[in-house]
C-alpha positions in Angstrom: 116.6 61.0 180.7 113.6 59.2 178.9 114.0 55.8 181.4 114.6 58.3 184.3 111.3 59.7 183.7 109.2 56.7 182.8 110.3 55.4 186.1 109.3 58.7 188.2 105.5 58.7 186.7 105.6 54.9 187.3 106.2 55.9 191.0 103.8 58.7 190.7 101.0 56.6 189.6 101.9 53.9 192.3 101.7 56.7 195.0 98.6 57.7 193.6 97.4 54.6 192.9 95.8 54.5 196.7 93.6 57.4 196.1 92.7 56.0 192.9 91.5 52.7 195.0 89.4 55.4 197.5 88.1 57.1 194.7 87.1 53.9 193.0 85.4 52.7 196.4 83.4 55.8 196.7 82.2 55.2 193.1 81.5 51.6 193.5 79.6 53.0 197.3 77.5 55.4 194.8 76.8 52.9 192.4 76.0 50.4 194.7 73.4 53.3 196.3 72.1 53.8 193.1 71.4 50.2 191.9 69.4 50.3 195.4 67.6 53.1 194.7 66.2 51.4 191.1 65.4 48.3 193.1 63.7 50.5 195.8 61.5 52.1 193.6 60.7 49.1 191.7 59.6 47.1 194.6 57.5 50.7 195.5 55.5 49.9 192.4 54.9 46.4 193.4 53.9 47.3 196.9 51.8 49.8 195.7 50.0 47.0 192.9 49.5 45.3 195.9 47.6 47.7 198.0 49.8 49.6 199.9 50.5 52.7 200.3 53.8 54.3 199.9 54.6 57.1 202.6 58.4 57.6 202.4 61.4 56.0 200.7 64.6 56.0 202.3 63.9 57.4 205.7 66.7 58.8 207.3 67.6 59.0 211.4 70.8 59.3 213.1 70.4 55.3 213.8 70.0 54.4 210.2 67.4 54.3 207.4 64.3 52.5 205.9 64.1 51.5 202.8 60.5 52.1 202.5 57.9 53.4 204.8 54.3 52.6 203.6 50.5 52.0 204.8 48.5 48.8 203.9 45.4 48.7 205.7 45.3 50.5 208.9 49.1 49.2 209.5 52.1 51.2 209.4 54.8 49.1 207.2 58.0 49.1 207.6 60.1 47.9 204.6 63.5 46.4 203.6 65.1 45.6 200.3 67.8 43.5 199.7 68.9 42.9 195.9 71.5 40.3 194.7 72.7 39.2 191.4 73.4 35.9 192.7 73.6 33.8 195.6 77.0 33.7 196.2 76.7 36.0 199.1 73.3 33.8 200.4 70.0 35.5 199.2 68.6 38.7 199.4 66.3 37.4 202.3 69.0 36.0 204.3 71.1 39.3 204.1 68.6 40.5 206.8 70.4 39.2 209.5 69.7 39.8 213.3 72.1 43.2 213.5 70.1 44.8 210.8 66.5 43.9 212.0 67.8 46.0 215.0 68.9 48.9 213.1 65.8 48.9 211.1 63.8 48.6 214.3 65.2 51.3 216.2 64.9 53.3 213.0 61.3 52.6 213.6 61.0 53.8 216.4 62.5 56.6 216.1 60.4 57.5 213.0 57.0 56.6 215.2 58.4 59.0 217.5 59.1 61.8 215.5 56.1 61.3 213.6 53.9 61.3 217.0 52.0 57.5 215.7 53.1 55.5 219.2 50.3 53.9 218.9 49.1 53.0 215.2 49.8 49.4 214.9 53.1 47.9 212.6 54.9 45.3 211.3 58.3 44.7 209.8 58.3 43.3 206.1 61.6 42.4 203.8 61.3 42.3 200.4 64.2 40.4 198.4 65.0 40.9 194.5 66.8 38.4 192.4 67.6 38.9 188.9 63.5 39.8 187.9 62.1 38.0 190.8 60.3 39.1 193.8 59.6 37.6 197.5 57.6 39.6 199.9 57.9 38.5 203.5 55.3 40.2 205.4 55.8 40.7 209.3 59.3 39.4 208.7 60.4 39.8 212.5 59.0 40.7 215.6 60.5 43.3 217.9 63.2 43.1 219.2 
């Protein structure tokens, strides 16, 4: 009886053992989301050390979201983040990649839009974060 019922939980944790992986995936998703947000917030402090202006963090559309929206001058800012510990993966700068200055482009529009500022002048900047370091790339891309 003892072996009989080591050998059914073995089974039941096997069986289970896919949700546990989903459940682990959502965890890893929110931890993932909240390492961004520390990173996000940290790189709004810098911005804002170096004259801008922060408006929103993590603008939301039904096309995707901004990391940060901010003001420097009389130029609406459009900001991404990209954090890695290392650079296996390439570096936080090169993880902007053509598909995503899209996304983050149509998400601007969509915010200049909504917001009714067609026509206030903006620019597109990507701000990478390794280990303690930070590299601004201001007017990153064009549109598209």
């Amino acid at each position: 009886m003892g072996v009989g019922k080591n050998n059914k939980q073995k089974t039941d944790t096997v069986r289970n053992g896919q949700k546990l992986r989903s459940a682990d995936t959502s965890v890893n998703k929110r931890n993932r989301r909240a390492t961004g947000t520390v990173y996000e917030q940290a790189v709004g402090y810098y911005l804002e050390q170096q004259g801008y202006e922060i408006l929103r963090f993590n603008y939301r559309c039904p096309l995707g979201e901004i990391d940060i929206i901010a003001k420097e001058g009389g130029c609406l800012v459009f900001c991404e983040v990209k954090y890695r510990r290392g650079n296996i993966a390439g570096t936080s700068l090169e993880a902007v990649d053509w598909r995503k200055q899209q996304t983050i482009f149509r998400c601007a529009q969509w915010y200049l839009k909504e917001m009714h500022l067609e026509e206030i002048p903006c620019r597109f900047d990507v701000i990478g974060v390794e280990g303690s370091k930070i590299r601004m790339v201001k007017n990153a891309f064009e549109e598209l």
